[in-house]
N, C-alpha and C positions, 0 to 999 in steps of 0.2 A: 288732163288728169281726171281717171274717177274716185268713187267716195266710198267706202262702206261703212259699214256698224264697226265698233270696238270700246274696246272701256279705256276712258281717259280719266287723266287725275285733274281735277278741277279747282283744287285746292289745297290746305292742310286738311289733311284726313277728311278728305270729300274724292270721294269718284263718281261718276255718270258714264251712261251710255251713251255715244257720239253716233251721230250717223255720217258726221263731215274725218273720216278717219282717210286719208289720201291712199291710192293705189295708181302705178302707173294702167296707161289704155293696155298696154303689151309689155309684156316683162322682155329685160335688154338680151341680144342672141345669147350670155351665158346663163341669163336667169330663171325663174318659173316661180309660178304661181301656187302658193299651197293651202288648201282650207283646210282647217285647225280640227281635229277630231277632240286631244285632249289638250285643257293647259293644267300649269300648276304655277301659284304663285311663289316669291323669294324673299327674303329678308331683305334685298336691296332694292324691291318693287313697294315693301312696305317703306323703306326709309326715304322715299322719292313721295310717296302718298304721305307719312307723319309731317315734310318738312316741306311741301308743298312745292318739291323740286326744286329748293333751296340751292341744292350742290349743281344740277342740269336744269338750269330755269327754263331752256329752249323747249325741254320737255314736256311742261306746263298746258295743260288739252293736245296732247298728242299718246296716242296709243300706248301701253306700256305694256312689259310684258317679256320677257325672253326661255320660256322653257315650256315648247308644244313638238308634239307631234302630229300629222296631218298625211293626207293625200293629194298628189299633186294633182293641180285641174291643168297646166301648160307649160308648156316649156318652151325656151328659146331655140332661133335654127341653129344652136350652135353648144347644145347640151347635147351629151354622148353617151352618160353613163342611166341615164332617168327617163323614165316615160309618165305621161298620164294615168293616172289611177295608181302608181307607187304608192307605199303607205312608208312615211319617211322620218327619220329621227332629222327634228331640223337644228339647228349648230345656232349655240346662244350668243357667240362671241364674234364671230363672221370674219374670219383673218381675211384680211388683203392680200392674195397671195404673187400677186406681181406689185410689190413693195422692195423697198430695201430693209427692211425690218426682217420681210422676208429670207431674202440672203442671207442677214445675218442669223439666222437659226431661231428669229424670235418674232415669229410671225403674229401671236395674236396682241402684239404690242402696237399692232397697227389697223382696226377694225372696222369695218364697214356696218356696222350697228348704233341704237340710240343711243348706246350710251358710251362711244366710243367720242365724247365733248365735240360733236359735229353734229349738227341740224340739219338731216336729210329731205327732203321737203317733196319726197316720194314717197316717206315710208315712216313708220314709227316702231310701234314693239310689238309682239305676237298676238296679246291680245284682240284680234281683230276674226270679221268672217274672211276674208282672205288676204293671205300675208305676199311680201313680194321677200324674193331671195335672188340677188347679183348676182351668184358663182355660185349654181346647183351644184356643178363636177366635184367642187371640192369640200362646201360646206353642208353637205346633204348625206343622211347615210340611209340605209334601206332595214325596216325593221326585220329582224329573223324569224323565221317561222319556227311558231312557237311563244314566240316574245310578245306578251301582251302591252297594251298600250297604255297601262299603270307602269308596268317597269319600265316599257322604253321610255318616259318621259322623265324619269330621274337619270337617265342619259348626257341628257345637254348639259348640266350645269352641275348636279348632287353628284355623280360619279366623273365627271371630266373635270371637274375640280377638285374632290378630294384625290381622286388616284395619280392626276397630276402632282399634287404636295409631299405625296409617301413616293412618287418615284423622285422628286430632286431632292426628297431626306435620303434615299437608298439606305434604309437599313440592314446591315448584316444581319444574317440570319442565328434566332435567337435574340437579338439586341429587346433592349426594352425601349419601349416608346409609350410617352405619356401624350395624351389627348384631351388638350383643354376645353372643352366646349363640345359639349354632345348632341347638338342639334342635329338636320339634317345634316350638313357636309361632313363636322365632326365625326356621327355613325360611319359615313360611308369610308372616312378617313379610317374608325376601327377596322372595317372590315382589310380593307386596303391595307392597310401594315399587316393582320392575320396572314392573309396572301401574300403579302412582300418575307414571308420570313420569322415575323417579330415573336419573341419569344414573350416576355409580361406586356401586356399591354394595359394600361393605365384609363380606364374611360371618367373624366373630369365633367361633374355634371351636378343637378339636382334632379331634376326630373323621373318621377317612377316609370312612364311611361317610356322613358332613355336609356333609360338602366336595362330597362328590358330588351330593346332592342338592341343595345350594345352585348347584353350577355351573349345572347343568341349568335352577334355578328365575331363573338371569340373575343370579346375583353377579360382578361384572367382578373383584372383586380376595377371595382367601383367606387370612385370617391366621391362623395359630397363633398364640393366647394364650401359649402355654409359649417364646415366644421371648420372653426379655425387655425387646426393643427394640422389640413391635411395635405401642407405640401411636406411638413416631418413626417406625417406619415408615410408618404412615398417613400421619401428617403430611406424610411427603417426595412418597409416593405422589399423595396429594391434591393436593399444593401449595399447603397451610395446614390449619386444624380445620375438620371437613367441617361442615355445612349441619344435620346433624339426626344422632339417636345414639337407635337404639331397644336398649331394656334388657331381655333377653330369659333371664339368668340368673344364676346366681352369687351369692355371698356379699353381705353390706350394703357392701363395701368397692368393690363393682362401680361403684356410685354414681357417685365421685369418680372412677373410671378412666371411664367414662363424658363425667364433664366434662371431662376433661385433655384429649380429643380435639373440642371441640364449640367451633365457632366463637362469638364475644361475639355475642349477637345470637340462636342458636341454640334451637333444642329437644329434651330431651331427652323421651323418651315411656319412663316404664317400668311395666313388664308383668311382673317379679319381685314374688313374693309373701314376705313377711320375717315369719314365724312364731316364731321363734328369741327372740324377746323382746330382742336386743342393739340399742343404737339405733344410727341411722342416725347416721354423720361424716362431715361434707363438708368436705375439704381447702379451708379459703377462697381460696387462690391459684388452685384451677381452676373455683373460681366466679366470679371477676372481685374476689374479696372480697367479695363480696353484691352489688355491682353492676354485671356484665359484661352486664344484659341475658340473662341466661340462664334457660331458662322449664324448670322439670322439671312433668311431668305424671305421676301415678299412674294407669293407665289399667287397668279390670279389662272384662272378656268383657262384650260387648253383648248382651243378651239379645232377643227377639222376633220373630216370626214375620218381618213384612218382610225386616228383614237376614238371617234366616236364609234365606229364600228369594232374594234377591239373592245370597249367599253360592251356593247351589246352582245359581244359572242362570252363575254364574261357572264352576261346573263341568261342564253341562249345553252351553254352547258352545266347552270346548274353551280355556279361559283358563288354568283351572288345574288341576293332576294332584294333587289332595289322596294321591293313594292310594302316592304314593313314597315318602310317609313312611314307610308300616307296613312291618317289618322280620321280625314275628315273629307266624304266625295260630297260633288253637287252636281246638278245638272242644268245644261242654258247661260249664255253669256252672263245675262242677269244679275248670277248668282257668286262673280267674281267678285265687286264688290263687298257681298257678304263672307267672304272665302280670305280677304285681306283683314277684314277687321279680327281675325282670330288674331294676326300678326299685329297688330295695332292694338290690340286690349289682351296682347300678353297673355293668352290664355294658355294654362299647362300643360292641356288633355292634345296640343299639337306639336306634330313634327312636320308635316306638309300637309298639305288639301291638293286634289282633283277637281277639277272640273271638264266633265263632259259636255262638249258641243254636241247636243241634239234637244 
């Protein structure tokens, strides 16, 4: 086993630079080797750093990290589609794809990543100078020319997540769809319903700097949460509960504010992640009582090479500007650290941060 540099979480809301970050001698015949050009970090990398890896204790001084692009330095004798020197979108979620999960159509339900509650003890999370990847063929995709390395890196995770949610809502075209939570995934969710069809689309936020990116990505109507009239105001705005309700942030209690806007008949899709250990209450009156007909989905990041490549050619012609999200670049391993505490002290003026390896 060798060793590189990587930023490890140390503690609650402490990280350091590691130089004991594990990499195999040789990556296995389907895998390869990839040094990280750009990372950016996520809301679930800050909630592994606030809770000190509370929810994945094994992660605890082990690399963190899942949303980089790179160029590969090696590949296995048994990688077909990938060469050296590729410049590559690398796949956050890493489906297993000789799985039985697989088979059953639900592949990234079975992951070869940190945070898939398995302690890999060759690898940790992207943050590192060189990452290893098991299944280059399948969890690898090739950046498009043209496609810069700000927008390929809201690839892996901000666009393979949200576009996954508005495709298992399938909105009709026309349909209204409300958008709780305007962060990065939530944005890319706007954008995504615009493209799926959606006729009002509803962007649920506080953020000025949300608002604006939402307008841009074709939200017809902006709501401030902090007004506490504003799920009537959908209502009135809509003229009735809209058509479908993607869940993009916020506490367990988001759920049922969730429902209270969703027509009998509707769907909700959420893409909140609930680590906190408190269980989920759904208000029975905004569920119909259990039987309004109302479908909630749990829907987490699609992993694999296809979508991620459909993802890029979505940005490659000009559909979508992934790159409005990032608010905040840096540069040098260093400076991730610094790049997380934005996500850690709640600060307003972000939606993502960069950071460039050089």
């Amino acid at each position: 086993m060798n060793y590189c540099k990587g930023t490890v979480i140390t503690g609650k809301n402490t990280m350091a630079i590691s130089d004991r970050c594990p990499v195999p001698e040789e990556p296995c015949p389907t895998g390869a080797f990839i040094r990280p050009l750009i990372w950016s970090p996520c809301t679930s990398d800050a909630h592994l750093c606030a809770t000190g890896c509370e929810s994945l204790p094994y992660l605890l001084g082990k690399a963190v990290g899942h949303e980089m692009c790179g160029e590969i330095t090696k590949v296995g004798s048994e990688v077909q589609d990938f060469k050296v020197g590729d410049r590559v979108i690398v796949c956050s979620v890493m489906p297993v794809w000789r799985s039985m999960e697989a088979q059953d159509g639900h592949a990234k339900q079975h992951q070869d990543n940190m945070y898939a509650g398995v302690d890999f003890p060759d690898r940790g999370g992207s943050f590192v100078e060189e990452y290893y990847i098991r299944d280059a063929d399948m969890n690898l995709a090739l950046i498009p020319e043209g496609v810069s390395l700000e927008q390929a890196v809201m690839v892996p995770d901000m666009m393979c997540t949200a576009f996954e949610g508005v495709r298992q809502l399938a909105p009709e075209f026309g349909s209204s769809i409300a958008v709780l939570g305007i962060g990065p995934v939530g944005l890319m969710a706007v954008r995504a319903a615009v493209l799926h069809g959606a006729g009002s689309v509803f962007a649920i936020g506080s953020r000025q700097k949300c608002f604006e990116v939402a307008s841009e990505y074709g939200a017809t109507h902006l709501v401030d949460y902090h007004n506490e009239n504003y799920r009537e105001q959908i209502l009135k705005d809509n003229g009735g509960p809209v058509d479908g309700v993607i869940l993009c942030g916020g506490s367990e209690k988001e759920l049922s504010k969730g429902l209270s806007i969703l027509k009998k008949g509707g769907t909700l899709v959420n893409m909140s992640a609930y680590f906190s250990g408190a269980p989920i209450e759904i208000d029975p009156a905004v569920w119909g009582f259990g039987y309004g007909d109302k479908i909630i989905k749990g829907v987490g990041c699609a992993g694999e090479r296809l979508w991620m490549s459909r993802m890029a050619k979505l940005v490659a012609c000009g559909r979508v500007a992934p790159e409005k999200l990032i608010t905040h670049r840096y540069h040098g391993m260093d400076k991730i650290p610094e790049a997380m505490d934005l996500f850690l002290n709640h600060d307003r003026s972000l939606i993502k941060p960069v950071i460039y390896n050089d």
